[in-house]
C-alpha positions in Angstrom: -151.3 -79.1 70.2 -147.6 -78.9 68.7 -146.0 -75.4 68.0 -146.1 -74.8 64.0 -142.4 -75.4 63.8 -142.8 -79.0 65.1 -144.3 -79.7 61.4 -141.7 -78.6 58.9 -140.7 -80.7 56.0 -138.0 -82.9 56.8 -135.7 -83.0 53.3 -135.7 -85.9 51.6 -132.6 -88.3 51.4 -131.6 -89.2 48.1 -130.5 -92.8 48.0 -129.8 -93.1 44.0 -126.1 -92.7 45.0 -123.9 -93.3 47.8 -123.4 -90.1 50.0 -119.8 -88.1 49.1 -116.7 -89.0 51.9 -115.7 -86.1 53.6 -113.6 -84.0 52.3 -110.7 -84.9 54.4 -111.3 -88.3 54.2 -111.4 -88.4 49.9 -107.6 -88.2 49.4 -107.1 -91.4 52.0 -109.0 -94.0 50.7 -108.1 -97.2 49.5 -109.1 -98.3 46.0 -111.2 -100.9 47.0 -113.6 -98.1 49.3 -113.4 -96.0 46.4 -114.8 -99.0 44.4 -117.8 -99.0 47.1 -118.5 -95.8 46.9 -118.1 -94.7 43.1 -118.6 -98.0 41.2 -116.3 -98.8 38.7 -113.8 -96.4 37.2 -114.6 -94.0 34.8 -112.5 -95.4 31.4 -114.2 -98.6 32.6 -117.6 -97.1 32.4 -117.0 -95.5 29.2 -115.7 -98.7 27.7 -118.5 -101.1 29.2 -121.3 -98.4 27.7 -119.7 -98.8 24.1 -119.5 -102.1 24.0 -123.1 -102.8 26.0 -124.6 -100.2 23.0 -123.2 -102.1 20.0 -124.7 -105.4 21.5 -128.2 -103.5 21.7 -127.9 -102.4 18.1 -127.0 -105.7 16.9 -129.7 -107.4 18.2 -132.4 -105.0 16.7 -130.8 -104.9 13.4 -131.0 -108.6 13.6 -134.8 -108.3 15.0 -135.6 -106.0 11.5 -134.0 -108.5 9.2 -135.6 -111.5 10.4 -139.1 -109.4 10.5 -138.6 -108.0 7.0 -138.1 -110.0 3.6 -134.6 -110.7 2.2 -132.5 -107.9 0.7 -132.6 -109.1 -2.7 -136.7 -108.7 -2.4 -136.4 -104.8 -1.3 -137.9 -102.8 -4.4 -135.6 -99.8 -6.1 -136.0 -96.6 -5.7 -137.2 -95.9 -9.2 -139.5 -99.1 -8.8 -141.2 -97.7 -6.2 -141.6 -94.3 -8.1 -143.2 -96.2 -11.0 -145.7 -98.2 -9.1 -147.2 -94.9 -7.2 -147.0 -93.1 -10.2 -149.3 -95.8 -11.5 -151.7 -95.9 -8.5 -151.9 -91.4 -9.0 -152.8 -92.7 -12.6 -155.2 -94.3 -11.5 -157.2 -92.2 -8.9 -156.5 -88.8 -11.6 -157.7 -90.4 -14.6 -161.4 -89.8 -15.2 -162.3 -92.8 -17.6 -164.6 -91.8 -20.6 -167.4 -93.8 -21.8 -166.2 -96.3 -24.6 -163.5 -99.1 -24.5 -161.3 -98.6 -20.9 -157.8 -98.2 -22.1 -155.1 -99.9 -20.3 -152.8 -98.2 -17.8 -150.1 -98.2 -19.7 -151.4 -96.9 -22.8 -152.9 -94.2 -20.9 -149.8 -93.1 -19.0 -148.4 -93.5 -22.8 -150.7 -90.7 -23.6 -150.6 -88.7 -20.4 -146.2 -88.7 -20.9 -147.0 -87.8 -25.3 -149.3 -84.8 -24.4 -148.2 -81.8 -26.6 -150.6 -78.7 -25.5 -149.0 -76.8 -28.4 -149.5 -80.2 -31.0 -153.4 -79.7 -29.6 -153.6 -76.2 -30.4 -152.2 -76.5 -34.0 -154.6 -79.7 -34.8 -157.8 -77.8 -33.0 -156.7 -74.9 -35.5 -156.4 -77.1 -38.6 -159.6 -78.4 -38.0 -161.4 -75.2 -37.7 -159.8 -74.2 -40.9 -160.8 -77.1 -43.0 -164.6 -76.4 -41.2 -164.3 -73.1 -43.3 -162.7 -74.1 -45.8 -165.9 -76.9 -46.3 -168.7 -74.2 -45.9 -166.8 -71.6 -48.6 -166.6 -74.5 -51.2 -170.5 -76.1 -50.3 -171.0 -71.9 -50.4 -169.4 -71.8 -53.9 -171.3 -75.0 -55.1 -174.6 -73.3 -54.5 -173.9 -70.0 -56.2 -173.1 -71.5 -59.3 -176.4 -72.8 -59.5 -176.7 -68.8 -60.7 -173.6 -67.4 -61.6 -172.7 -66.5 -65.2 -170.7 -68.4 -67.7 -168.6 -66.0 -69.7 -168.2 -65.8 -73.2 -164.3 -65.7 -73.6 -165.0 -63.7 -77.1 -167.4 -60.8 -75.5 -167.3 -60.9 -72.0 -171.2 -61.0 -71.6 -173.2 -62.8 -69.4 -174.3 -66.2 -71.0 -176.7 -68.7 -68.7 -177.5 -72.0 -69.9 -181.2 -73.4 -70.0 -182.2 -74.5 -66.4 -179.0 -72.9 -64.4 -181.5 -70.2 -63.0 -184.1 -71.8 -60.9 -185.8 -71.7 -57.6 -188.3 -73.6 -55.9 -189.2 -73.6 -52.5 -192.8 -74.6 -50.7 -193.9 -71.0 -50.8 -192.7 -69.9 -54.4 -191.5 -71.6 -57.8 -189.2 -69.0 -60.0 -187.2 -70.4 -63.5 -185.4 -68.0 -65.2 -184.4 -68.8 -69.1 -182.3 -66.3 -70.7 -183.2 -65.7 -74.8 -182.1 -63.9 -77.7 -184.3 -62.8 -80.6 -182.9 -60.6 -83.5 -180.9 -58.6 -82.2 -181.8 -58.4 -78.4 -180.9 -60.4 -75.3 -183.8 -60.8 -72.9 -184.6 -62.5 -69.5 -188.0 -64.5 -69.2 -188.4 -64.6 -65.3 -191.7 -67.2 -64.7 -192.7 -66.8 -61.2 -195.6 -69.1 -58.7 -196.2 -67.4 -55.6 -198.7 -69.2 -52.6 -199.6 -65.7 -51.5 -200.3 -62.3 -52.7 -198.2 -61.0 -49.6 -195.0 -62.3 -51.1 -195.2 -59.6 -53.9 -193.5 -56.4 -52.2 -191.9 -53.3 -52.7 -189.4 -51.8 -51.1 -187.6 -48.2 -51.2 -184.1 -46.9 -50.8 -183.3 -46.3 -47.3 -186.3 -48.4 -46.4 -188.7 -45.3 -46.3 -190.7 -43.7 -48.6 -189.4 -40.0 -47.6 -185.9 -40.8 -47.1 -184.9 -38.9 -50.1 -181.8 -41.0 -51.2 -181.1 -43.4 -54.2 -179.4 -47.1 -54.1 -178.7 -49.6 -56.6 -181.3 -52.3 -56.5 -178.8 -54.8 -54.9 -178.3 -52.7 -51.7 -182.2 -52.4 -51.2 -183.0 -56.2 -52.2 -180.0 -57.5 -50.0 -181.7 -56.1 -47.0 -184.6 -58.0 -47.7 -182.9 -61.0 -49.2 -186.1 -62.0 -51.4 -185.8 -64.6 -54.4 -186.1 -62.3 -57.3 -185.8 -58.0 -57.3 -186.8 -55.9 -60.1 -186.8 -51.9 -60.4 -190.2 -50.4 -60.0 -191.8 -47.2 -61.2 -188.8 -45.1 -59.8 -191.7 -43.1 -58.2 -189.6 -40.8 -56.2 -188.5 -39.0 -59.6 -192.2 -37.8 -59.7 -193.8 -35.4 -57.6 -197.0 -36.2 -57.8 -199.4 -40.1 -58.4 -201.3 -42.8 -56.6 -198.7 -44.2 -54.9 -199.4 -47.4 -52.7 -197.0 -49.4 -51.5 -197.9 -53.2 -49.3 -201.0 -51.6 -48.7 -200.4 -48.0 -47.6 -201.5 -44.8 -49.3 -198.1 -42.8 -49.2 -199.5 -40.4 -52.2 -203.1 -39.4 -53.7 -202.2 -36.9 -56.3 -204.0 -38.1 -59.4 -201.8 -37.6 -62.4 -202.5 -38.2 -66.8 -199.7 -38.2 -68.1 -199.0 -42.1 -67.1 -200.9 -45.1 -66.6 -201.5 -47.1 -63.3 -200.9 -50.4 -62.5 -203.0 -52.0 -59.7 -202.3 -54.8 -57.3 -205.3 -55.9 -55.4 -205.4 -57.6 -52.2 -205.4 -60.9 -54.0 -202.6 -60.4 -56.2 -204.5 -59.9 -59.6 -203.2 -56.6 -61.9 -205.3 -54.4 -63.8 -204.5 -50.8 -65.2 -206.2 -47.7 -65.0 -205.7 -45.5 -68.6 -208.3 -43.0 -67.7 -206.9 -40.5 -65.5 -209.3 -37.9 -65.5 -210.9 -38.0 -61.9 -210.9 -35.6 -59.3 -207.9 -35.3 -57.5 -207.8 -37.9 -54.5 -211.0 -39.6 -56.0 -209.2 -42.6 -57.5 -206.8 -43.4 -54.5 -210.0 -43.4 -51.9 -211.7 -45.6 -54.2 -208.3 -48.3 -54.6 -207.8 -47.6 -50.5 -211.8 -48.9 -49.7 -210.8 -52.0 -52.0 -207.8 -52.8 -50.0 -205.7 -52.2 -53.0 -202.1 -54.0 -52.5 -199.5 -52.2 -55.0 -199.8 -49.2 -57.3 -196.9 -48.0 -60.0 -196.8 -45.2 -61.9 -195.8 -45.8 -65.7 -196.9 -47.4 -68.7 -198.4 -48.2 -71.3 -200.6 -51.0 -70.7 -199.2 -53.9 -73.1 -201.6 -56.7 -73.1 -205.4 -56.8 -71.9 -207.5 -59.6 -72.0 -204.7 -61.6 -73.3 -204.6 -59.6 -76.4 -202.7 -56.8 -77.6 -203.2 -53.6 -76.0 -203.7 -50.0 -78.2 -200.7 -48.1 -77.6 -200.7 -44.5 -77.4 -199.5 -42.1 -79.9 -198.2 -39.6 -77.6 -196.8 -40.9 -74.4 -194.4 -40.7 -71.5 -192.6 -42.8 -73.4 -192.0 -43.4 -77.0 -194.2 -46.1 -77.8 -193.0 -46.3 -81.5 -191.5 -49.0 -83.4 -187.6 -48.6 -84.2 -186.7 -46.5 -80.7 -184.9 -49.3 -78.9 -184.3 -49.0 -75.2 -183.2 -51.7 -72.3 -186.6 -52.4 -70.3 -188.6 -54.1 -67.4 -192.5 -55.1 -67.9 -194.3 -57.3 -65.9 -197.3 -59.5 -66.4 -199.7 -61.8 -65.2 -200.7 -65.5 -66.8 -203.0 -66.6 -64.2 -203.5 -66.3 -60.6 -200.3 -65.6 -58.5 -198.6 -66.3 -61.9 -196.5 -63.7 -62.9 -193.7 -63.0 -65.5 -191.3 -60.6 -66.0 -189.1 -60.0 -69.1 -186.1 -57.8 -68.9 -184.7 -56.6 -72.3 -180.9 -55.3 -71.8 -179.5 -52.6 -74.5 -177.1 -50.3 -75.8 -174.9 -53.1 -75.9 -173.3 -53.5 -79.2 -172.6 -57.0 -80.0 -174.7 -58.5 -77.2 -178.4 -56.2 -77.2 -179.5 -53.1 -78.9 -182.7 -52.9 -76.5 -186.7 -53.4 -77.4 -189.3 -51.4 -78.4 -192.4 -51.5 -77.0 -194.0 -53.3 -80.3 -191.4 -55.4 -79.7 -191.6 -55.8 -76.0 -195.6 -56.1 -76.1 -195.4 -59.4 -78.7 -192.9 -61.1 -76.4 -195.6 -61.1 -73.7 -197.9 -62.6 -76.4 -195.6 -65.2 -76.9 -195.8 -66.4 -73.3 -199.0 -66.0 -73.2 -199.7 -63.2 -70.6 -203.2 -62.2 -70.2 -202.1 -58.8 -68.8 -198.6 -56.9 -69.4 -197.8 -53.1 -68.0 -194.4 -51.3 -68.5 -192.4 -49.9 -66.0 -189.5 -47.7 -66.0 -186.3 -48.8 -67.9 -183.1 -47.3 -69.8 -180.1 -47.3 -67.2 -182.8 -48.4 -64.4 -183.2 -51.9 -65.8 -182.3 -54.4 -63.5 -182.8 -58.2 -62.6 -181.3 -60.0 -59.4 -181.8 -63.2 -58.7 -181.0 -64.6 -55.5 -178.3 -62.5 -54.1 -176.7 -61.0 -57.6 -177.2 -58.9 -60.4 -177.4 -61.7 -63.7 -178.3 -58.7 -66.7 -175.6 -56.6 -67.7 -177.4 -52.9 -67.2 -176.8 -50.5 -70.1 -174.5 -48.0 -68.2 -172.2 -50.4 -67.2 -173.3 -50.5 -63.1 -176.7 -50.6 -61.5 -178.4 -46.9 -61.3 -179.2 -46.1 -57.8 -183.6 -45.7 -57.9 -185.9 -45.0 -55.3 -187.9 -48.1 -55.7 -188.0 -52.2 -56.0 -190.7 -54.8 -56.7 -189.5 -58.3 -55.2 -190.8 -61.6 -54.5 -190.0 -63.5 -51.4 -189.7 -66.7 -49.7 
């Protein structure tokens, strides 16, 4: 076996170049050895590369321009611009339903696109929406707003203006004068007894506080309002309101009106029962409404007796503003509202006077409630009498009929 030493790597000979002369042989040599052993000189080399490098790059350049089209055919730079920006037109542009619009109408659109131009046409739209709703707003209130007489400044309403119908209820309004009074003939068709309600300031019996008849009927927004009885002023009565005993103090000194379950009204004169009697006897019949007030003005479809002595004067010649109601026939109602202590426009009724005007409409049944500075009539959404002390009196209570 060879020693270790008999195996080491012999170094490789390079043969890419002839081996260097040596040293002391270098400066002796003739040009043509030097020739042999370095090739050519070395400003021949450099010269020989240059020129064998131009030759390469000519040919290639040649090679391109016969592969390629003629230079005249070579697009712009801006040309080239247009047609991608046409192909990102293209692949961005979600197309709409409808008619497809060209490309370059839609990069027409795309380059006229004013964000702020939007904003100001999106805003002029949404103010001629409003704009539209005020005025069809306006052309519906007319249907009950007044028509002033330049000479006096009171209310004036032509025949017909003041009118409501609906599926549910049918309420016409004619405005009259007689003498010297001004007076509101309110002829109301209801489809069920449930529509006539009351209501009370601060929605609640025991509240203990006073609004105009506007503030309490705009909560409920009903077709017509009326004042009531104004029973909070008295401490005691039979009070029942949408079919809930709130009060069962029996009382003589007024009359009662009763609404029963099916809408009919009757009056009870005779107040001389025990205490509490009455209202458990109305509260077993499912009595609807009661009001404290009076007199009874028509019974039977005739004239009722009025009292000598009273709550309230029942004589002829003591004019006052005032709100009745009555019934012609089933759900049937009417109301008349009287204004006063208007010189020039109504002095007020009497309650002779107040009692034939329910004749002449044939009621078969009339009952007076409170009046004076209460008086009040609204009709979808506003006030259309002119109440005696200039502005609504705030009351305790409301009789309205709804939709």
């Amino acid at each position: 076996m060879k020693p270790l030493d008999q195996f080491k790597r012999t170094p490789l000979r390079r043969y890419d170049k002839a081996p260097p002369p040596p040293p002391e042989e270098k400066r002796t040599l003739e040009p043509a050895i030097r020739k042999r052993y370095f090739g050519v000189p070395s400003f021949e080399r450099m010269h020989a590369g240059r020129w064998l490098g131009g030759a390469i790059c000519a040919a290639m350049l040649l090679t391109l321009c016969n592969a390629s089209a003629p230079m005249g055919d070579v697009p712009t730079v801006q040309q080239r611009f247009t047609q991608w920006a046409v192909i990102q037109n293209e692949k961005t542009v979600q197309r709409l339903p409808g008619p497809t619009p060209e490309p370059d109408s839609a990069l027409a659109a795309a380059a006229s696109f004013n964000p702020d131009q939007e904003k100001l046409e999106v805003k002029q739209e949404a103010k001629q929406e409003t704009l539209t709703a005020q005025a069809e707003t306006r052309q519906e209130t007319t249907q009950t707003q007044t028509t002033a007489d330049t000479s006096t400044g009171f209310k004036h309403y032509e025949p017909g203006q003041l009118h409501y119908e609906s599926d549910n209820i049918a309420v016409s309004i004619e405005q009259k004068t007689k003498d010297s009074m001004t007076y509101f003939v309110c002829d109301i068709q209801l489809s069920s007894a449930d529509q006539f309600r009351t209501a009370f300031a601060g929605d609640d019996f025991k509240s203990g506080i006073y609004e105009a008849v506007s503030d309490i009927a705009g909560r409920y927004n009903p077709v017509l309002a009326i004042n009531a009885d104004f029973c909070r002023y008295h401490r005691d009565g039979v009070i029942i309101r949408n079919g809930e005993v709130l009060r069962r103090q029996n009382i003589q000194k007024h009359h009662l009106l009763i609404v029963d379950k099916d809408g009919n009204l009757s009056a009870q004169t005779d107040r001389s029962g025990k205490q509490g009697l009455v209202a458990n006897k109305l509260e077993q019949a499912q009595t609807w409404q009661t009001f404290e007030f009076g007199p009874v003005l028509v019974e039977d479809g005739k004239a009722a007796t009025l009292p000598s002595s009273f709550y309230v004067n029942c004589h002829d010649g003591y004019y006052e503003p005032r709100t009745a109601i009555g019934q012609i026939g089933p759900l049937h109602y009417i109301v008349i509202v009287v204004d006063g202590r208007r010189e020039g426009y109504s002095t007020g009724a009497s309650i002779p006077q107040l009692q034939q005007l329910f004749l002449d409409e044939g009621a078969e049944f009339a009952f007076n409630l409170d009046g004076g500075g209460s008086t009040t009539l609204y009709f979808r959404g506003e006030v259309i009498n002119m109440p005696s002390g200039g502005k609504e009196r705030s009351v305790s209570d409301i009789i309205m009929f709804t939709n």
